[in-house]
N, C-alpha and C positions, 0 to 999 in steps of 0.2 A: 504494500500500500504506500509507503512511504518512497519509492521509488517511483512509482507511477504520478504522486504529487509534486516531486522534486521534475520528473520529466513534463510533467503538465505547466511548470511555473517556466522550464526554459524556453518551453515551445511557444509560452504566451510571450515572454519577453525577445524572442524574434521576430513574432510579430509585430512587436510594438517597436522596433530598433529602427524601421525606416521613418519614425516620428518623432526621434527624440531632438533631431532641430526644429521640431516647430514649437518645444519649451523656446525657442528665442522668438519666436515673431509673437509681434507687439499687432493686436489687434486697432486698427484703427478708430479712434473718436468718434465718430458717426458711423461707425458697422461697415461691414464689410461691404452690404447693397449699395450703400451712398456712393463710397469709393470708388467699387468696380463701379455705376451705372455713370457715373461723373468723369472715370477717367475713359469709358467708351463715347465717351459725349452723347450720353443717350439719354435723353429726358424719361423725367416718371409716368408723360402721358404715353410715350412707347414704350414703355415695359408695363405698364397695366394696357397697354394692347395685346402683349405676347401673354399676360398673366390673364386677363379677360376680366380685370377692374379697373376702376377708376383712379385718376391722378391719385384723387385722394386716400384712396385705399394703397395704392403702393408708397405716398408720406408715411400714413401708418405702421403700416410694415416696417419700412429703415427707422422709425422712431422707437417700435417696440425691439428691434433689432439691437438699438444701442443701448436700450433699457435692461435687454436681457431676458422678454418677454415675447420671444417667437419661438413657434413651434417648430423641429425638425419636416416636419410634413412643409409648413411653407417656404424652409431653405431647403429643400429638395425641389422643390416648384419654381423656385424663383433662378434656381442652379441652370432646369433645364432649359428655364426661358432664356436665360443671359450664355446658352451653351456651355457649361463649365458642370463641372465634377461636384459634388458636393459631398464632402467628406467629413467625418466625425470621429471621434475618438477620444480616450484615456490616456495620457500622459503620465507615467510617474515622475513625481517631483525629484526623485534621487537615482536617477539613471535609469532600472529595471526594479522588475517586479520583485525579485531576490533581494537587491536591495531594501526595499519597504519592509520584504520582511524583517531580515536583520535590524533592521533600527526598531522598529516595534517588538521583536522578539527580547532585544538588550534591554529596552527602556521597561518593557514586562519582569523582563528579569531583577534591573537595577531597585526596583520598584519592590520586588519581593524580597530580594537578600535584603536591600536597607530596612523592609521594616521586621526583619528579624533580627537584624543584628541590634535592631534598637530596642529591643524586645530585653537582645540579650545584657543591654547595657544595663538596661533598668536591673536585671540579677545580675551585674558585675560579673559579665561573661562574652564580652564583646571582644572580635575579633581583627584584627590585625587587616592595614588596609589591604596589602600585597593578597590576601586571603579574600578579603571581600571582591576585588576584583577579576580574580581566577574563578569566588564563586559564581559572581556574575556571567563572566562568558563559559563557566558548563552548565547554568540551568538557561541560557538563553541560546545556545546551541538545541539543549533538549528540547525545548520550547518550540524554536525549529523542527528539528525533526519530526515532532509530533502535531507540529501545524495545531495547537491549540486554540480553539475557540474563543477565549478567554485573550489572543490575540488582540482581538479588536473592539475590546471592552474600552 
């Protein structure tokens, strides 16, 4: 099992490896429709031709657009009307998906050695840092392997 999860995380993270430059692109101020339909010099009354609404209805759209309030169904519609691809996707912030885990699996881990060891401190039993952080990376290795639910708490 643990093998099949380990192969399942590398295969999603080559997937996602042809996108990890678009963590650099900086979406534009006015949404991507203002943009592109501005810099084809195409007015909003011609693409609410090719869209089969009105001016005003494709204002709305680039409005709810930069707002962060449009549906992937109308940037798939609006894709095919301006001929262009419309594409979507999960990024992870820390390179791959392996990664994410590792940072969530440590800060899970760090999380539970400290508050044992603070446990341990209250009965004057508290361990040595070189030791807290060895314990750290074997239960956050384990914590890996066993892909815990308790991950993403």
């Amino acid at each position: 099992m643990r093998n099949k999860r380990k192969l399942l995380i590398e295969q999603l993270d080559q997937k996602l490896k042809p996108f990890k430059e678009v963590q650099e692109v900086l979406v534009p101020g006015k949404g991507w429709i203002h943009t592109i339909r501005t810099t084809l010099n195409m007015t909003m009354a011609q693409l609410g031709a090719k869209l089969d609404i009105t001016r005003q209805g494709v204002k709305s759209i680039e409005d709810n657009e930069a707002k962060d309030k449009i549906s992937i169904k109308s940037l798939k519609a609006i894709g095919e009307a301006l001929d262009l691809k419309f594409v979507y996707g999960f990024v992870p912030k820390d390179g791959t998906i392996d990664n994410l885990i590792n940072i969530k699996a440590e800060r899970l881990a760090r999380k539970i050695v400290l508050r044992t060891n603070q446990n341990m401190k209250l009965e004057d039993q508290s361990i040595a840092t070189e030791k807290i952080d060895a314990s750290i990376q074997d239960l956050a290795a384990e914590i890996k392997r066993e892909m815990r639910k308790s991950l993403w708490d």
